[in-house]
Structures are given as structure tokens and as C-alpha cells.
Kinemage of the C-alpha trace (Angstrom):
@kinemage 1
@onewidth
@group {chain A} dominant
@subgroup {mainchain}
@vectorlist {calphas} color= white
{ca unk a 1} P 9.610 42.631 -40.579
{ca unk a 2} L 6.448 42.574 -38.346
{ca unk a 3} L 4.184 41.270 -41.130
{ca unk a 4} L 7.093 38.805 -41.902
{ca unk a 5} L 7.004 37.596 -38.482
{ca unk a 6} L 2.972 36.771 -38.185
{ca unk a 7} L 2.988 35.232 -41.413
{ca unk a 8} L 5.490 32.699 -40.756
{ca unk a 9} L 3.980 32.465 -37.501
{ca unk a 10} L 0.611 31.996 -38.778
{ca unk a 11} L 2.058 29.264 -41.005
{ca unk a 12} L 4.185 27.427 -38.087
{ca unk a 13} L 0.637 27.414 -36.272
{ca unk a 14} L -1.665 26.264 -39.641
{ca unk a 15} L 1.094 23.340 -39.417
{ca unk a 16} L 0.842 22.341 -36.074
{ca unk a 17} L -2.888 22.485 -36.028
{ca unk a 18} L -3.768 21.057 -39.613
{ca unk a 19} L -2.991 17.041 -38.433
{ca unk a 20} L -5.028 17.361 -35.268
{ca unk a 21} L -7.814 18.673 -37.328
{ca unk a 22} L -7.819 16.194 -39.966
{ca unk a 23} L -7.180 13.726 -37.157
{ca unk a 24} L -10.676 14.790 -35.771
{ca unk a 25} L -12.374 15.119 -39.386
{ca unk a 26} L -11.641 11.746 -40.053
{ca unk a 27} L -13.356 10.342 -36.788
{ca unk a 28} L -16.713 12.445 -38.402
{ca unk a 29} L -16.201 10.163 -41.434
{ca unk a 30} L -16.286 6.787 -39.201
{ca unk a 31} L -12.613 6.496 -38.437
{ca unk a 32} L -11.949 6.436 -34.892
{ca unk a 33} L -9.667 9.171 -34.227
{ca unk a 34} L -7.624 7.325 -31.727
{ca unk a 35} L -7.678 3.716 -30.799
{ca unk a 36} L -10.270 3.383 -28.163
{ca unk a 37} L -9.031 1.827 -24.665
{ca unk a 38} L -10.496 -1.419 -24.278
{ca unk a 39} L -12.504 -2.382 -21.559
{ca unk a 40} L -10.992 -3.664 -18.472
{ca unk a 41} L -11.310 -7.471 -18.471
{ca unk a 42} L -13.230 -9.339 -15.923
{ca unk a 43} L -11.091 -11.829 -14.265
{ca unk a 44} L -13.830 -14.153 -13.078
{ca unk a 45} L -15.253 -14.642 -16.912
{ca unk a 46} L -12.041 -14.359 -18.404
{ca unk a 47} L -11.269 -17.220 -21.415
{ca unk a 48} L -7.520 -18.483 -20.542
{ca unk a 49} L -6.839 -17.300 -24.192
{ca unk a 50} L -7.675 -13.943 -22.568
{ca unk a 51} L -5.617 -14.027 -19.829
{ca unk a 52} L -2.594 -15.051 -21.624
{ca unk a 53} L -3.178 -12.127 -23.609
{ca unk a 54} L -1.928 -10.173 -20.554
{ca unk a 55} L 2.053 -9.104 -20.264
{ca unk a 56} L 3.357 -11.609 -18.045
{ca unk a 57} L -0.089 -14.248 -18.028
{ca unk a 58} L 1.377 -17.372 -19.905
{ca unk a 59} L -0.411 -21.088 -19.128
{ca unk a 60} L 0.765 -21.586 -15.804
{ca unk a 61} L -0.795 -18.004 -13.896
{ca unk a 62} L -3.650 -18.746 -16.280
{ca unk a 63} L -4.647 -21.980 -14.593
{ca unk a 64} L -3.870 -20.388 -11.325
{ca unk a 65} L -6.183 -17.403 -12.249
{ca unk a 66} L -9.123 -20.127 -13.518
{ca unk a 67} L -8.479 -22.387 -10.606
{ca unk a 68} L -9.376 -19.391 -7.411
{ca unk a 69} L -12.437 -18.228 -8.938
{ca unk a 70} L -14.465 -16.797 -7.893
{ca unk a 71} L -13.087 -12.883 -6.974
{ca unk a 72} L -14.695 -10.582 -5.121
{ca unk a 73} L -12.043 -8.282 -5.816
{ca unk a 74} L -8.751 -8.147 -8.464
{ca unk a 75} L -6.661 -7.613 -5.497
{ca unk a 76} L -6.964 -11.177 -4.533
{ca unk a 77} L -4.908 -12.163 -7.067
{ca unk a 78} L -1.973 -10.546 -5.123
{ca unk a 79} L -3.807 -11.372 -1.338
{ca unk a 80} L -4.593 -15.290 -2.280
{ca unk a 81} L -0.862 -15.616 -3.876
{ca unk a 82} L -2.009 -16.356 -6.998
{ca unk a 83} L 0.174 -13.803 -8.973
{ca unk a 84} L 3.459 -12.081 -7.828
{ca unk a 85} L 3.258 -8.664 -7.473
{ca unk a 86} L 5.399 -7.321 -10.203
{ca unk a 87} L 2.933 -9.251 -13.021
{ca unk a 88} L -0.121 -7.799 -11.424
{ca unk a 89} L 1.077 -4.519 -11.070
{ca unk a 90} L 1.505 -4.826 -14.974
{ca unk a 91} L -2.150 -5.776 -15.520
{ca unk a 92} L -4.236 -4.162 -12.528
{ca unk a 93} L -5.215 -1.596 -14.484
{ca unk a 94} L -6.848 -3.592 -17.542
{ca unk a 95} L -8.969 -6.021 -15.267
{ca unk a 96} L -11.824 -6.295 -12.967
{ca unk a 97} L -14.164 -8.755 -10.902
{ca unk a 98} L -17.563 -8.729 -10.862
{ca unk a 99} L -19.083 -9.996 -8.289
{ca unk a 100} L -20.430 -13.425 -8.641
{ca unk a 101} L -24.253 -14.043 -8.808
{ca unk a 102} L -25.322 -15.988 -5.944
């Protein structure tokens, strides 16, 4: 019963293991194993087709976004009133601002 017991044990773990190891074969062989994050976006370079990109971005916060550049910091979307809270909460994460060259 003991042998019975590694075995299928042995087999429960060869199952849970096997897709995470061919997961990580295949990024040897030039797949990417997982999607890579993308960079955060940098709000005072940003392309309006970028920004609309964002949950919550459509044309209007787009052109308000354009229109208060430059940042010195993403928080000035929320501190300058040019996004509500609750959309930049949903996009803080994905965008920066550089600093712009003097």
C-alpha cells in the first residue's frame, strides 16, 4: 500500500510539475514564457493613440492629458485636476513622467 501511495504520488507531482517545465523549456527555444509587462508609459511623450489605450482615457482626458504638459510628476494628473481619481487610480501604475529637458 506504501509503494502504491508514492507512486501515485510521484505521478500527481510529475503532473503538476511537467507544464511549468515545458512552460520554461519553451522560453529556451525563443518563446517568452510569460507575456512580459510592458513598460510604464511616459505621460509627457505619450501619442493620444497611447493614452486612449488606457482603461478609462477616451478623447476628451486625452486632450486634457496633452494640453498640461509638461509633468514633473504622474501625480499631477490628480493635483492639477486633470483626471478624476478613480481613472488614475486605474492607470498609475502603467505610467510615468520624465522630467522635461530644459
Amino acid at each position: 500500500m506504501r509503494n502504491l501511495r508514492h507512486t501515485l504520488l510521484a505521478a500527481a507531482l510529475l503532473f503538476a510539475v511537467a507544464p511549468v517545465f515545458s512552460v520554461a523549456q519553451g522560453s529556451k527555444a525563443g518563446t517568452p514564457a510569460a507575456a512580459p509587462a510592458s513598460a510604464p508609459l511616459d505621460i509627457n511623450t505619450a501619442t493620444p493613440d497611447q493614452l486612449k489605450a488606457f482603461p478609462g482615457i477616451g478623447d476628451a482626458y486625452s486632450k486634457r492629458i496633452l494640453d498640461g504638459r509638461p509633468y514633473t510628476a504622474k501625480n499631477q494628473l490628480l493635483t492639477r485636476g486633470i483626471l478624476p481619481a478613480a481613472t488614475y487610480n486605474k492607470i498609475k501604475d502603467q505610467i510615468i513622467a520624465s522630467h522635461p529637458k530644459k
